[in-house]
N, C-alpha and C positions, 0 to 999 in steps of 0.2 A: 313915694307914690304921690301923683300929685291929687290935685283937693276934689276933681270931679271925680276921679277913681275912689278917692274914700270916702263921700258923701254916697257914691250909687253903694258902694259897702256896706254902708249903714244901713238902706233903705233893705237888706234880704231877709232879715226879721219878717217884715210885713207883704214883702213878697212870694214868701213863703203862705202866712197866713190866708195870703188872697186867693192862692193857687190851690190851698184847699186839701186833695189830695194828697193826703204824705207820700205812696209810691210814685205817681207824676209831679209831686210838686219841683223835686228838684229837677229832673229834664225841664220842667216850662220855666224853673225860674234860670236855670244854665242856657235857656237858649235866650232867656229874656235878656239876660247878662251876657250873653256875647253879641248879641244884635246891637244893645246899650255901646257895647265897647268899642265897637267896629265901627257907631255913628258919634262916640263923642259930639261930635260940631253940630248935629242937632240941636241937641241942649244949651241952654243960653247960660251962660256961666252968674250967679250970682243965686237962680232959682233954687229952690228945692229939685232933686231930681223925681221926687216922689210923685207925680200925676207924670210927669213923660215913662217913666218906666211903667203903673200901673195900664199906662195905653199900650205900650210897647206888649206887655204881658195877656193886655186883653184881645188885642190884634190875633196874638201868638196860638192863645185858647182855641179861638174862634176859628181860626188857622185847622187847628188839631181836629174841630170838630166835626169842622167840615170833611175835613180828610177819613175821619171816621166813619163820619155819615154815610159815604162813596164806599166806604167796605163793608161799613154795615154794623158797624159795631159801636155805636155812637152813644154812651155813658158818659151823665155827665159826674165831675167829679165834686164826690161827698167832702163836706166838713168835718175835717178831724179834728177828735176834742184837744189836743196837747195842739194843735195849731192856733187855738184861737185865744189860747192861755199864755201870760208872758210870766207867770211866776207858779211855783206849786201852790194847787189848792188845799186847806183841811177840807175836811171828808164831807163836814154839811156843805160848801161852799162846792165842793167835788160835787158834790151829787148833784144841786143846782146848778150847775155848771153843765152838766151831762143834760141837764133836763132842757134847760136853753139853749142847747147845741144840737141836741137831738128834732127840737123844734123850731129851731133855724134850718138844719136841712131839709123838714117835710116843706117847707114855706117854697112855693115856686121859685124856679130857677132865675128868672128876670129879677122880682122881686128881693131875693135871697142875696141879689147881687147889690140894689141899691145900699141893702141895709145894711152891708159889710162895708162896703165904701163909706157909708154917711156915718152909721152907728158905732164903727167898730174902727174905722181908718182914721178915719175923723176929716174926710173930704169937704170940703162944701157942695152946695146942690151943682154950683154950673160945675167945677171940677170933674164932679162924679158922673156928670152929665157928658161932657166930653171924653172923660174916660171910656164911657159907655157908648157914645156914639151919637146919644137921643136928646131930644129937648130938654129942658129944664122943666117944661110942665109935665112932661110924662113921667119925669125922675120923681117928680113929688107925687105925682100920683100911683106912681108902683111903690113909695115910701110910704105914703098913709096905706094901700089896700096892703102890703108889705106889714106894716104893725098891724094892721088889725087882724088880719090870718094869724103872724104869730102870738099876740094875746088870743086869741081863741084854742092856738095846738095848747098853751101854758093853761088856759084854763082847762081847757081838757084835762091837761096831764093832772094838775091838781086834784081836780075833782076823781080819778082815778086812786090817786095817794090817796087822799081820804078814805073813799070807800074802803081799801086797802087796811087801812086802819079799823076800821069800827065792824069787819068780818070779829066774829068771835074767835080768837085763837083755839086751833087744834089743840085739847088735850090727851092723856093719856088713854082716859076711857070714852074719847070719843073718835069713831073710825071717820079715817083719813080720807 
């Protein structure tokens, strides 16, 4: 196989990741991967192929969602927690995990998108910017209002767990 074929090979880990939904993940990452295949000569040989495939895939999204839109059925797709994990978690680390993934998904969809790219891909701004489509200043600006939504779901959540905690636990002669 030659080396563009198994450099885009490499990159389905995080193409996976980006696409978010485990049951569409793999349709948008096979059609990402067969658009990629069919254009090799695109790609400049020497680069990473990971910012032309993450365009290719956002293209492909976007593609989809419009097409959904037109039927009506236009969902966008959730973060699944085993996608955004590259190793098993323990169970505290699990649970935190859950809690940060759960409030990554409530976080606006624009914004939801920077910070997968920046924070978790590990693009840089203009990269993630042309991924995206949009300026470089708009990228930082849905990145900061982007952290600060999600430190507010986290402190939410927290301040829930606590409470959670300091309820008096049920006992046996107290009704349920």
């Amino acid at each position: 196989m030659n080396q563009k074929k198994v450099a885009i090979l490499r990159e389905i880990p995080r193409l996976r990741r980006f696409a978010r939904d485990r049951d569409r993940a793999d349709d948008l990452v096979q059609d990402c991967l067969e658009r990629a295949l069919t254009r090799l000569d695109n790609w400049q040989t020497g680069e990473s192929p990971r910012q032309w495939l993450f365009t290719i895939m956002r293209h492909l999204f976007i593609d989809q969602l419009r097409k959904a839109n037109r039927r009506g059925d236009g969902a966008l797709l959730p973060l699944e927690a085993g996608e955004a994990q590259g190793a098993p978690a323990h169970q505290v680390e699990s649970v935190a995990s859950r809690e940060i993934l759960d409030a990554l998904q409530a976080v606006s969809p624009d914004r939801r998108a920077v910070l997968v790219l920046v924070g978790i891909e590990g693009f840089s701004y203009v990269e993630a910017a042309n991924i995206l489509g949009i300026p470089t200043g708009t990228l930082m600006s849905r990145i900061a209002r982007g952290r600060e939504e999600l430190r507010g779901l986290l402190d939410d959540s927290v301040a829930r767990i606590q409470a959670r905690r300091l309820r008096p636990a049920a006992t046996a002669d107290t009704p349920r």
